[in-house]
C-alpha positions as CSV (number, residue, x, y, z in Angstrom):
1,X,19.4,-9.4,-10.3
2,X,18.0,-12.7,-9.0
3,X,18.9,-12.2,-6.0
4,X,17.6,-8.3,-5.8
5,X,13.8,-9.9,-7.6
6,X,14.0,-11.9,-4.7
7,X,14.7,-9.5,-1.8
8,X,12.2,-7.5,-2.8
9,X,9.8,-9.9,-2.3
10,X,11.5,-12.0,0.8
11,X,13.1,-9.0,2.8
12,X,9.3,-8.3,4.2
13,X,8.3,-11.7,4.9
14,X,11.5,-11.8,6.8
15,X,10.8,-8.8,8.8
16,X,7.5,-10.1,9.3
17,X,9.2,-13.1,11.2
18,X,11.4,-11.1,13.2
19,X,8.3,-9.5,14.5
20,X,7.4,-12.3,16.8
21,X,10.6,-11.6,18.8
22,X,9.9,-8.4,19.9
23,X,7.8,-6.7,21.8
24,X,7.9,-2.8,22.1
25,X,6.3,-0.4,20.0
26,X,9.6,1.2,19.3
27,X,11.3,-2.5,17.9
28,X,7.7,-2.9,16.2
29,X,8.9,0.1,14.5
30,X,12.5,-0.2,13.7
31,X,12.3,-3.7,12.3
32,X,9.1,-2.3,10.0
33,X,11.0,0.9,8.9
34,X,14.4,-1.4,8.6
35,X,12.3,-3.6,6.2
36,X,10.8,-1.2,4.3
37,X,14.1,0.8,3.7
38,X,15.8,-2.2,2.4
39,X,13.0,-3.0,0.3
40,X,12.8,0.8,-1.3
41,X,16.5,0.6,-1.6
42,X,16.3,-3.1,-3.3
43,X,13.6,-1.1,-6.0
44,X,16.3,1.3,-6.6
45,X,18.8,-0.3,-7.5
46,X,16.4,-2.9,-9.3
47,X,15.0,0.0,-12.0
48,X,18.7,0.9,-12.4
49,X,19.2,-1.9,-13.9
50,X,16.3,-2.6,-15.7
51,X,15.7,1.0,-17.1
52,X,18.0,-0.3,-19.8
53,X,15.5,-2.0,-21.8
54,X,16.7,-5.0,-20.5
55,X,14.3,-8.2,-19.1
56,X,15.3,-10.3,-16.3
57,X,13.3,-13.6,-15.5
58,X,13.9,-15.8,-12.9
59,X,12.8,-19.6,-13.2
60,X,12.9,-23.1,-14.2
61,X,13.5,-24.8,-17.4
62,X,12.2,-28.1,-17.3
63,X,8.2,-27.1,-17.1
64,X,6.7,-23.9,-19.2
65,X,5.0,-22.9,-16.5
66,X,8.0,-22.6,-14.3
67,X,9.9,-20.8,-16.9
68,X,8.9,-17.1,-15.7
69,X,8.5,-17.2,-12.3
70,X,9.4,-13.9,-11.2
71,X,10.2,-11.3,-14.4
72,X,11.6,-7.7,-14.0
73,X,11.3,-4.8,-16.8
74,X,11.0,-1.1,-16.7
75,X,7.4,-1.3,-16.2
76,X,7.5,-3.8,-13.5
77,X,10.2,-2.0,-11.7
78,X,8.8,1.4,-11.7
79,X,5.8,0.0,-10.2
80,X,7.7,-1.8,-7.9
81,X,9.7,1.4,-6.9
82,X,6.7,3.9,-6.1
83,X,5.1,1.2,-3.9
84,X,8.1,0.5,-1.8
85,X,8.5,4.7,-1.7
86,X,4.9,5.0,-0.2
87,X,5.3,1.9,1.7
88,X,8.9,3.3,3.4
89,X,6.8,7.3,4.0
90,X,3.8,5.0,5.4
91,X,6.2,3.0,7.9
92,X,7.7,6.4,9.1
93,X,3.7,8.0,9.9
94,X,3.6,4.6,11.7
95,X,6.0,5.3,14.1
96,X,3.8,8.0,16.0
97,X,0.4,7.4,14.5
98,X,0.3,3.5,15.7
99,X,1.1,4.3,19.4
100,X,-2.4,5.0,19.8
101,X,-3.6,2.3,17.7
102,X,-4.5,-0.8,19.9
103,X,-2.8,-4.3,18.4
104,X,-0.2,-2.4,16.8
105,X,1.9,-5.5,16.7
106,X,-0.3,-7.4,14.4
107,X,-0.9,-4.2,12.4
108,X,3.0,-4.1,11.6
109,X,2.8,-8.1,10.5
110,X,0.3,-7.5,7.6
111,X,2.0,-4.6,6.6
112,X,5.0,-6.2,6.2
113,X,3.7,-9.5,4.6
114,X,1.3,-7.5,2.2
115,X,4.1,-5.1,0.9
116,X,5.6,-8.6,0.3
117,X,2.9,-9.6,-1.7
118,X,2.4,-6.8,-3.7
119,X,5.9,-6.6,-4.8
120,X,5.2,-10.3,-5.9
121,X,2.5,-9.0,-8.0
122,X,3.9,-6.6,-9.7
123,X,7.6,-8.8,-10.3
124,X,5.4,-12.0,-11.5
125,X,6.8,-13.8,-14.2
126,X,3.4,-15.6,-15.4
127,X,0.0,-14.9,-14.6
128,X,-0.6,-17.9,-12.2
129,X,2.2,-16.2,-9.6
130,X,0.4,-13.1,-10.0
131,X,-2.5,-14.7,-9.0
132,X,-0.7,-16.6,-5.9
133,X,0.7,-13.2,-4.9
134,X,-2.5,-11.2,-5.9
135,X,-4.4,-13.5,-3.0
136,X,-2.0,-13.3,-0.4
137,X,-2.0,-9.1,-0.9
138,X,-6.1,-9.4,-0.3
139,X,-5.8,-11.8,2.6
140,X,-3.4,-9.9,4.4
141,X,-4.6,-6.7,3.8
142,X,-8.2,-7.3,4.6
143,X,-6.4,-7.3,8.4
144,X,-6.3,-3.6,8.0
145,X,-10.3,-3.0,7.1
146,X,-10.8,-5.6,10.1
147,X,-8.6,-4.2,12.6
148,X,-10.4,-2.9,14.8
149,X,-12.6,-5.7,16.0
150,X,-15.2,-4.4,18.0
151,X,-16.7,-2.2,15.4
152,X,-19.4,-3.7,13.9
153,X,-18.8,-1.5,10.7
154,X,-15.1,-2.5,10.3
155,X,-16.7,-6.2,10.5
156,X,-19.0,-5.5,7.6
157,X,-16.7,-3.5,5.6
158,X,-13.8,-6.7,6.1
159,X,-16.4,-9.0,5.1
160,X,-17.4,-7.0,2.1
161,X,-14.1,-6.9,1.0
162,X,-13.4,-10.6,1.9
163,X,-16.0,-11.3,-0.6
164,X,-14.9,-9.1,-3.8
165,X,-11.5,-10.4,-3.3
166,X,-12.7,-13.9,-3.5
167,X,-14.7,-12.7,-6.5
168,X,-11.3,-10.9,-8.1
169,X,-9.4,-13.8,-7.5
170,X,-12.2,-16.6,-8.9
171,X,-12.2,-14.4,-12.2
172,X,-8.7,-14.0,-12.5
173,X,-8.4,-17.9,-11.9
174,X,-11.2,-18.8,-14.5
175,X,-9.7,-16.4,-17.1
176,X,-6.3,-18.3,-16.6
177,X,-7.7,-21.5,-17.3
178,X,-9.6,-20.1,-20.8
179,X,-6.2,-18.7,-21.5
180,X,-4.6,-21.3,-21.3
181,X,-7.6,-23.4,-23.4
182,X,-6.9,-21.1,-26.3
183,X,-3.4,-21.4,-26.3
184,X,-2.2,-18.1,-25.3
185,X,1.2,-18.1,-23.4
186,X,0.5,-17.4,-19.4
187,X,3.5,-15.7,-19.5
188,X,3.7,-11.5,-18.4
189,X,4.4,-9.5,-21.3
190,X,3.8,-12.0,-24.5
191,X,1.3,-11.0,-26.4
192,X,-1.0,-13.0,-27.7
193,X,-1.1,-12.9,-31.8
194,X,-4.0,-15.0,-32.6
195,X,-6.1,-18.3,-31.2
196,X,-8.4,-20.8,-33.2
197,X,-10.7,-20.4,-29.6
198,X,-11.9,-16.6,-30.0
199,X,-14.4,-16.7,-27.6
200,X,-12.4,-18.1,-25.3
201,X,-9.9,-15.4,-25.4
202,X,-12.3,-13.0,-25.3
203,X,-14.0,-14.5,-22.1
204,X,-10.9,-14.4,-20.6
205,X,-9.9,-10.8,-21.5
206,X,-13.1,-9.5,-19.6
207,X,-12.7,-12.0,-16.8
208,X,-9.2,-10.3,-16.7
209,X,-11.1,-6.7,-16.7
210,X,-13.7,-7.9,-14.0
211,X,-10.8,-9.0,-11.4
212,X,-8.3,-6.4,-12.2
213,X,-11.3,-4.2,-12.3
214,X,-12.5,-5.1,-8.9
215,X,-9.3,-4.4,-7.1
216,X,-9.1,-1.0,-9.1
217,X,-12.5,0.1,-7.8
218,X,-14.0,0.6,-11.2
219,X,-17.4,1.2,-11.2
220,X,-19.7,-0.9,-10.1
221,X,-17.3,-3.0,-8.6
222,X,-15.7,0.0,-5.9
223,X,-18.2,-0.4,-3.5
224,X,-15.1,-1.9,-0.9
225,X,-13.3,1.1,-1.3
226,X,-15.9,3.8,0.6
227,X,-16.4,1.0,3.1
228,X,-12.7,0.0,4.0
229,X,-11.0,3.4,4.4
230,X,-13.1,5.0,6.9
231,X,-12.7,2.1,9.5
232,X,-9.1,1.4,8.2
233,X,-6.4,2.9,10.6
234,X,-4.7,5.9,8.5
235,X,-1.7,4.2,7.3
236,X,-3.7,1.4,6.0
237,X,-6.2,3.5,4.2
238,X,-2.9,5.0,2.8
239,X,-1.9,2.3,1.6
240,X,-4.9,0.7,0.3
241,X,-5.6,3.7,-1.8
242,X,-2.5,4.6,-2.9
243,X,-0.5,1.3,-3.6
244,X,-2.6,-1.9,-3.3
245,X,-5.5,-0.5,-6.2
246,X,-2.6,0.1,-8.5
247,X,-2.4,-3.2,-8.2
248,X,-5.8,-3.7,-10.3
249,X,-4.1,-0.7,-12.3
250,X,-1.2,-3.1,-13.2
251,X,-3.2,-6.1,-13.9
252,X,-5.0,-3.8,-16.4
253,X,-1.8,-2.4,-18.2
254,X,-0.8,-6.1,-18.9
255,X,-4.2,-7.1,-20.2
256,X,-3.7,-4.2,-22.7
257,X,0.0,-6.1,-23.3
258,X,-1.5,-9.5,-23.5
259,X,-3.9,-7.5,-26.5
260,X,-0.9,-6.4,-28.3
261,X,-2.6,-2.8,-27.3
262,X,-4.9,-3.8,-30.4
263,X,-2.8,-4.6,-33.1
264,X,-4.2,-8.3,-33.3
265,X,-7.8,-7.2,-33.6
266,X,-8.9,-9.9,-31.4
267,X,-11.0,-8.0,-29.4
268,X,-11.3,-5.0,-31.3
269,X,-13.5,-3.1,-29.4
270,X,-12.5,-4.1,-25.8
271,X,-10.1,-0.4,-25.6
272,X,-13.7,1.3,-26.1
273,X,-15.2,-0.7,-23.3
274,X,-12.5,0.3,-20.9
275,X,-12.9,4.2,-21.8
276,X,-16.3,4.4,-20.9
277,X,-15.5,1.9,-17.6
278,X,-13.4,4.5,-17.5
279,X,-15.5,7.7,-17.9
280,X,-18.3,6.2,-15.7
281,X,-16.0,5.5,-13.0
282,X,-14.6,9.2,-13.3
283,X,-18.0,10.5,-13.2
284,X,-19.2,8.5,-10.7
285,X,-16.5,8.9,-8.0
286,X,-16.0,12.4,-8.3
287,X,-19.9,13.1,-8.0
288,X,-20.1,11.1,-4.5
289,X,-17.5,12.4,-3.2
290,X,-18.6,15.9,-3.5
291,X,-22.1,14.6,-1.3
292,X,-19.5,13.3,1.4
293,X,-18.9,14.6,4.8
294,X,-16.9,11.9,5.9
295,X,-13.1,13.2,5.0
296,X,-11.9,9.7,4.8
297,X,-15.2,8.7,2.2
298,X,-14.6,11.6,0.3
299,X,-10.8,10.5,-0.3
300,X,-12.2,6.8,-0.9
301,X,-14.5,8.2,-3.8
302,X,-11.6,9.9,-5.3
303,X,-9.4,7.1,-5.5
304,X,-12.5,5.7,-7.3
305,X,-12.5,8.7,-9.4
306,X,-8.9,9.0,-9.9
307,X,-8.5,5.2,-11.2
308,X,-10.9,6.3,-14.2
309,X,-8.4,8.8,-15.1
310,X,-6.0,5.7,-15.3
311,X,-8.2,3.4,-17.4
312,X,-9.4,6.0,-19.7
313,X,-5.8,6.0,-20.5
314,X,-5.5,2.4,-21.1
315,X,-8.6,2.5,-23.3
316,X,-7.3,5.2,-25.7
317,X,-4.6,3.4,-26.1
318,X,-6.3,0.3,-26.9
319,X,-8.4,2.3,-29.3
320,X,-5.4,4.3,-30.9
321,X,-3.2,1.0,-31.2
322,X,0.0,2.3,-33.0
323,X,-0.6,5.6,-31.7
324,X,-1.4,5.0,-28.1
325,X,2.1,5.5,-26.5
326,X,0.6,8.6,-25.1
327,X,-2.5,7.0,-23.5
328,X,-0.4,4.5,-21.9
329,X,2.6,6.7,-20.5
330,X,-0.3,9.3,-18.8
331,X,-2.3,6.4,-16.9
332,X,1.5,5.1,-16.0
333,X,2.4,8.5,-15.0
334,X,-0.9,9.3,-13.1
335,X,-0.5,5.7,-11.3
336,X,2.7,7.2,-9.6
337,X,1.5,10.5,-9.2
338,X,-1.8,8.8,-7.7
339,X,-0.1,6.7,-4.9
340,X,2.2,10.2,-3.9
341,X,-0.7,12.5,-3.6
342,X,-3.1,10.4,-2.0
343,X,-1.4,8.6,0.2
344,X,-0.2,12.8,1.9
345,X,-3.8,13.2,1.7
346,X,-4.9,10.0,4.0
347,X,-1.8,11.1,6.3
348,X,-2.9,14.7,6.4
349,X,-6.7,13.7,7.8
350,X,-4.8,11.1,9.9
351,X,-3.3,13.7,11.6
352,X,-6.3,16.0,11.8
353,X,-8.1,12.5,13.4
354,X,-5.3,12.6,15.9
355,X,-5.2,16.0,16.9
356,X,-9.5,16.6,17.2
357,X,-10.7,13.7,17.2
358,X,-13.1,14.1,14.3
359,X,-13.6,13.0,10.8
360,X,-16.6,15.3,9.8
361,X,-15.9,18.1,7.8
362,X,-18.6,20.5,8.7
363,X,-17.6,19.9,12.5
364,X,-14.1,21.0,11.5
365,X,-12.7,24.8,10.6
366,X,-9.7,27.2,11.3
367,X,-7.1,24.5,11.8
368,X,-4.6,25.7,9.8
369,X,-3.0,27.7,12.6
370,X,-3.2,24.1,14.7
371,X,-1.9,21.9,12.5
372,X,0.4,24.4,9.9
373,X,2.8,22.1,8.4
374,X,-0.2,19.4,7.7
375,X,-2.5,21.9,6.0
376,X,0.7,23.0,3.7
377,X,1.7,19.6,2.7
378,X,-2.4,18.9,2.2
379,X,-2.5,22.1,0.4
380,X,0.1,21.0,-2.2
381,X,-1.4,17.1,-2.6
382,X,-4.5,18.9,-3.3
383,X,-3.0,21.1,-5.6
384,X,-1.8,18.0,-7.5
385,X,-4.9,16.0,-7.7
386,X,-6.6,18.8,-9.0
387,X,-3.6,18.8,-12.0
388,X,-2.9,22.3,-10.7
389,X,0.5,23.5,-13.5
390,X,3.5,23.3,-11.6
391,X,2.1,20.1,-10.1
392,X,2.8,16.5,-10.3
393,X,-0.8,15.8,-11.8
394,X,-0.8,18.5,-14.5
395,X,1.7,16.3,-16.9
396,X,-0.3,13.2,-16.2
397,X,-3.4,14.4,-16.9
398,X,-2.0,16.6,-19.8
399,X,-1.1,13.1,-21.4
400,X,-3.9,11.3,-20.6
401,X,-6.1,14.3,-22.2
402,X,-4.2,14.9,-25.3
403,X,-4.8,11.0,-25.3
404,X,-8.4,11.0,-25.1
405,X,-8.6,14.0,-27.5
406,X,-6.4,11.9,-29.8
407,X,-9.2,9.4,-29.5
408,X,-12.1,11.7,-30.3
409,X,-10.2,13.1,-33.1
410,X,-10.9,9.5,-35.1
411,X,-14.7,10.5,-35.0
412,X,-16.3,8.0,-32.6
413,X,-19.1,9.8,-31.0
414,X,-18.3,7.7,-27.7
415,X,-14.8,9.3,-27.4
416,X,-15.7,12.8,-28.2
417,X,-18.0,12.7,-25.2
418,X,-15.3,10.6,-23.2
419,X,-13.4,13.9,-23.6
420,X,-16.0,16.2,-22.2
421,X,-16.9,14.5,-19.6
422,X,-13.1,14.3,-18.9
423,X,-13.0,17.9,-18.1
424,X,-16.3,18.0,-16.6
425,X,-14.4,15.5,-13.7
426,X,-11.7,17.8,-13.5
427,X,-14.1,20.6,-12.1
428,X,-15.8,18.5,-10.0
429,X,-12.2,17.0,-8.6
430,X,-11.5,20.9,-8.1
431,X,-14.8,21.6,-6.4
432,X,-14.4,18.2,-3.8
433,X,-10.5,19.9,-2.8
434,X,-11.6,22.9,-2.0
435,X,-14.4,21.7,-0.3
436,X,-11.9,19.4,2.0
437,X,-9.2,22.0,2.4
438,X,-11.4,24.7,3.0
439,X,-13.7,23.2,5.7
440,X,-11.2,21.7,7.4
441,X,-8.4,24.5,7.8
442,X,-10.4,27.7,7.3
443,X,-13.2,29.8,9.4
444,X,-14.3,29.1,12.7
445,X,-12.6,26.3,14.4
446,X,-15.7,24.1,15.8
447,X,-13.5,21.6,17.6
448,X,-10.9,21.5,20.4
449,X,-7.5,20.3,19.3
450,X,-6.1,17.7,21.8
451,X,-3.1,18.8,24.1
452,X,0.0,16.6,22.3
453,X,-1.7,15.7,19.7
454,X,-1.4,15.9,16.0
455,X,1.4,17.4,14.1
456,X,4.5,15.1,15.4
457,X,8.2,14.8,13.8
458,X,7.3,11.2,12.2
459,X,4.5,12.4,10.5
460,X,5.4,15.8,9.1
461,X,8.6,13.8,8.0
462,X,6.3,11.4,5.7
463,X,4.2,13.9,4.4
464,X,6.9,16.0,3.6
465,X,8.9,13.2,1.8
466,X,6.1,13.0,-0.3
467,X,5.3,16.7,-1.1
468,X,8.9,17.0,-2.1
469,X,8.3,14.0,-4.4
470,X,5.2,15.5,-5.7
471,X,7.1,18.9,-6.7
472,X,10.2,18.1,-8.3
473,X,7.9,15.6,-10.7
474,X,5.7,18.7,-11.6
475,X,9.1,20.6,-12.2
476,X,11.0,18.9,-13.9
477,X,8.0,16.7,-15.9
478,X,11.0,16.0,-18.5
479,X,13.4,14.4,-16.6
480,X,11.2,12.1,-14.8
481,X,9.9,11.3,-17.9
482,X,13.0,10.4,-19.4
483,X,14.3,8.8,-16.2
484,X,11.2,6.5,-15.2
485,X,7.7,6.4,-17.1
486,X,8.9,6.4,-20.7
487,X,11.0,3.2,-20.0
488,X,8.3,2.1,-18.6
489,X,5.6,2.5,-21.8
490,X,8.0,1.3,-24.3
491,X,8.7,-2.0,-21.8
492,X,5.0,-2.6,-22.2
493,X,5.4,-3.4,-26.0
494,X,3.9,0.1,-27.4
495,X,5.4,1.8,-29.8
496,X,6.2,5.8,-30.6
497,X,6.8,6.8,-27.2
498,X,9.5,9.1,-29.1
499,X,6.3,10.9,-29.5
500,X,6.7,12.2,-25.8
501,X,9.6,14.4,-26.8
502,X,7.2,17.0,-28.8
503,X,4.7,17.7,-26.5
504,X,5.1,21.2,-24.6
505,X,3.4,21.2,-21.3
506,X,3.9,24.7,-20.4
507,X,2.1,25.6,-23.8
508,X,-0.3,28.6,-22.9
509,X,-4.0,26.9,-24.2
510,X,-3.1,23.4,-21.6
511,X,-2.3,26.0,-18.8
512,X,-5.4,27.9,-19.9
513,X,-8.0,25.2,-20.0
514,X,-6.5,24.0,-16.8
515,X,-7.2,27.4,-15.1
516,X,-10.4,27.6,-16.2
517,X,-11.5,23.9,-15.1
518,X,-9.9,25.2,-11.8
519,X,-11.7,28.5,-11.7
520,X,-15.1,26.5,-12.5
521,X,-14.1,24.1,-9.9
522,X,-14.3,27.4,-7.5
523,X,-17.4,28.4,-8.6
524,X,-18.9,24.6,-7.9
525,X,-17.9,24.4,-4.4
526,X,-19.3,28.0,-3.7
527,X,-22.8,27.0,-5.3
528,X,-22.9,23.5,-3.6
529,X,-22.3,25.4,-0.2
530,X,-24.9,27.8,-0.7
531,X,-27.3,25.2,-2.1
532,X,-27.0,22.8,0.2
533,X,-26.2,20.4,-2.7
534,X,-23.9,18.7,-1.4
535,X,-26.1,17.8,1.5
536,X,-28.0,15.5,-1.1
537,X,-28.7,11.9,-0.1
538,X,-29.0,9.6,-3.0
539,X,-32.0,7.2,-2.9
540,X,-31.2,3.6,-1.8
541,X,-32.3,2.1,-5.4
542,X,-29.4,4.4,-7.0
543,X,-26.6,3.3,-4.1
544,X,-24.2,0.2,-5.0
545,X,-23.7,0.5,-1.4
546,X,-27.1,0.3,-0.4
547,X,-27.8,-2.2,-2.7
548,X,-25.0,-4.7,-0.9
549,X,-26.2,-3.5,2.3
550,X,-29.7,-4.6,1.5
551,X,-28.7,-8.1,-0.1
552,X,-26.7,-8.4,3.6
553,X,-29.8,-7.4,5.6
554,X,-32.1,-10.4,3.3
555,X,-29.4,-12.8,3.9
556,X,-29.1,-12.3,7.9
557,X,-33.1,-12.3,8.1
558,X,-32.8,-15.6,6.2
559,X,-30.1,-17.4,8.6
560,X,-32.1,-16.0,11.6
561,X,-35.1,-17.6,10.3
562,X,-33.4,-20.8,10.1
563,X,-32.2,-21.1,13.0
């Protein structure tokens, strides 16, 4: 096991190395996929093992910090498993899609080193390494945002990020240090049981929130996302969506672990903050992404909207302590189902980028008989966002809303209108689908497809991969389940995941409601489009984006001045 904790993290560095030797696109290539499929086939065999129950740590003995230096369980594993998936499907798109990249070399390095990282993060034994590896993953991976280098925007957008990772990684550092003050273990997966130094434990826990929160995109700090992915090649806004904010998802889940998920009444009310963080961030992402024309900003509000869905789950279970097991499973479940769906979605516009050229949605139309196999595998990722039954995202947002419905049930007026607005996001995720399907693949074609361009073997072969994924999770919900995400929740010290056994998915009121939220979704898209509504432009004053823009535009006035 040592030596499989290991390769997972090592195996891409290594690549990374052999990189400098060669130089064609097609070695760039093998020695990335060759990478990649040894580190997916290292996560296999890892959650094998540690699907047991079982913990492995590797470390030192003779200083406690060194102890837990790397640490495996089920919940570790399976996150280490979905991101070496998606990282193996994104390598494969890479093979065509980066031939027309410029500096494709250096493009292959960083993804290499960062899938290095991120497996670091998510098989860190204390919270220091996680921190180590969590800097290296932002370093690296701002390379991506930055790659193309004359465009001014990619420039503002790496430097935007630049900054909120610094800010992620000075909170995270800071609430280490109080942790530490107050005597809590550093190590991943202790809980803490009590401290004489209460504020300091508290300070720490929404320092924690604030880092792990950044990298999540939680509103207000998810002002990177909408920035990065549009100048981001494909692969990398892929990636960055899919894998490396699950990251901040991760970081959260172990926060709720270090709470005891709220048996220690500590910080008794930190699981309702996190639920409306939550809620906000739902509300908040799904709403600018309907206003988007930009296919790539409109996926980047999403994953905004999308991570609420995830920390709405750790909230309830904070909030429902012994009873939470169902809170934490959906925002595990709904991590993995994230990372499959929207990384196919990044990969579909990719290829729709390729073939015309074009990015805007109202200059696109009638594609579908272009580009067939992409707006079927598009088609079916949309379907599982939207938590379409039959889909991957149905049973992970069926748990997370009998969750928060499980919350509201205690009376708290805060949860019971978590739990509307929960399906008010769900029409408005329907709505923004149908909005990006529909304009791009259906009515008048307004752009020329490029000869030899577009749909390619490499890139059908990823999305496909991934669609498969997608639909044998919203099959067989049970098995995968059993298999992989309830291992997970009971690894994260929450108990009466044996509660999972008794709930019916294919029970006619879920599949009802679920219609009807996607029948209103229907309705939304057709009134926006008729209304012009989605054509609305915010004021600057209500923009987070704005708002960073304008505290950019002072400070360059200021240097100029100086000078």
């Amino acid at each position: 096991m040592t030596f499989l904790i290991l390769a997972l993290i090592l195996v891409p560095m290594i690549g990374a190395i052999f990189l400098r030797k060669t130089n064609s696109q097609r070695g760039y290539s093998a020695v990335a996929m060759g990478a990649a499929a040894a580190t997916l086939l290292a996560s296999i065999v890892t959650m094998t093992l540690a699907r047991s129950g079982g913990v492995f740590t590797f470390g030192f003995s003779s200083f406690s910090l060194l102890q837990s230096i790397l640490r495996v369980d089920s919940v570790s594993a399976l996150f280490s498993l979905f991101s070496a998936f998606v990282w193996f499907t994104a390598g494969i798109y890479m093979h065509s899609y980066m031939k027309y990249e410029e500096q494709s070399k250096d493009f292959y390095r960083y993804y290499l080193i960062t899938l290095g990282a991120t497996q670091g993060i998510f098989l860190a034994g204390n919270f220091l390494v996680l921190l180590v590896f969590f800097e290296l993953m932002t370093m690296t991976s701002q390379a991506w945002v930055t790659h193309h280098q004359d465009d001014a925007k990619a420039q503002e957008a790496g430097s935007l990020y630049h900054h909120l990772g610094l800010a992620a990684g000075v909170f995270i550092g800071i609430a280490i240090i109080l942790l530490y003050v107050a005597g809590i273990d550093l190590r991943i997966g202790v809980a803490a049981t009590n401290t004489a130094y209460r504020l300091a434990f508290t300070m720490a826990i929404l320092l924690l929130i604030g880092g792990f929160g950044i990298k999540a995109g939680l509103v207000p700090l998810h002002i990177w996302l909408p920035q990065a992915h549009p100048v981001a090649p494909t692969p990398g806004s892929a990636l960055l969506s899919g894998i490396l904010i699950k990251t901040g998802a991760y970081g959260l889940i172990r926060t709720g672990q270090l709470l005891n998920w709220g048996q220690t009444d500590l910080v008794p009310w930190v699981g309702t903050l996190l639920v409306v963080i939550g809620v906000l961030t739902m509300l908040v992402g799904v709403c600018l992404a309907l206003l988007q024309g930009n296919a790539k900003r409109l996926l980047a509000y999403h994953s905004i909207s999308q991570m609420g869905y995830i920390v709405v789950g750790i909230g309830s279970a904070l909030v429902l302590r012994q009873s939470g097991a169902v809170g934490i499973t959906g925002a595990i479940f709904h991590s993995l189902n994230h990372a499959l769906f929207k990384s196919a979605l990044f990969f579909g516009v990719g290829i729709i980028i390729l073939g015309t050229g074009e990015v805007d949605l109202y200059k696109l139309g009638g594609l579908w008989n272009k580009f067939p196999l992409t707006a079927l595998m598009m088609f079916v990722a949309a379907l599982g966002i939207t938590g379409t039954p039959g889909l991957n995202g149905y049973i992970s947002k069926t748990l997370l809303h009998h969750s928060i419905l499980d919350a509201a049930a205690l009376g708290s007026p805060v949860m019971v209108w978590a739990e509307r607005l929960f399906v008010l996001v769900g029409v408005g995720t329907t709505a923004s689908f149908v909005k990006l399907i529909g304009l791009t693949f259906f009515g008048k074609q307004k752009t020329p497809v490029r000869d030899q361009l577009g749909e390619g073997r490499p890139l059908a072969v990823a999305m496909l991969l991934l669609s498969l994924a997608m639909l044998v999770i919203g099959r067989k919900p049970e098995w995968i389940l059993g298999l992989l995400v309830s291992p997970a929740a009971r690894s994260c010290g929450i108990r009466g995941v044996e509660v999972l056994r008794h709930i019916d998915f294919w029970e006619w009121p879920a599949i009802r409601d679920m219609l009807l939220t996607l029948a209103a979704g229907f309705v939304l898209f057709a009134v926006g489009m008729k209304t012009n509504l989605f054509h609305y432009e915010l004021p600057a004053w209500l923009s987070f984006e704005g708002a960073w823009k304008a505290w950019r535009g002072r400070k360059d006035a200021k240097q100029k001045e100086g000078q």
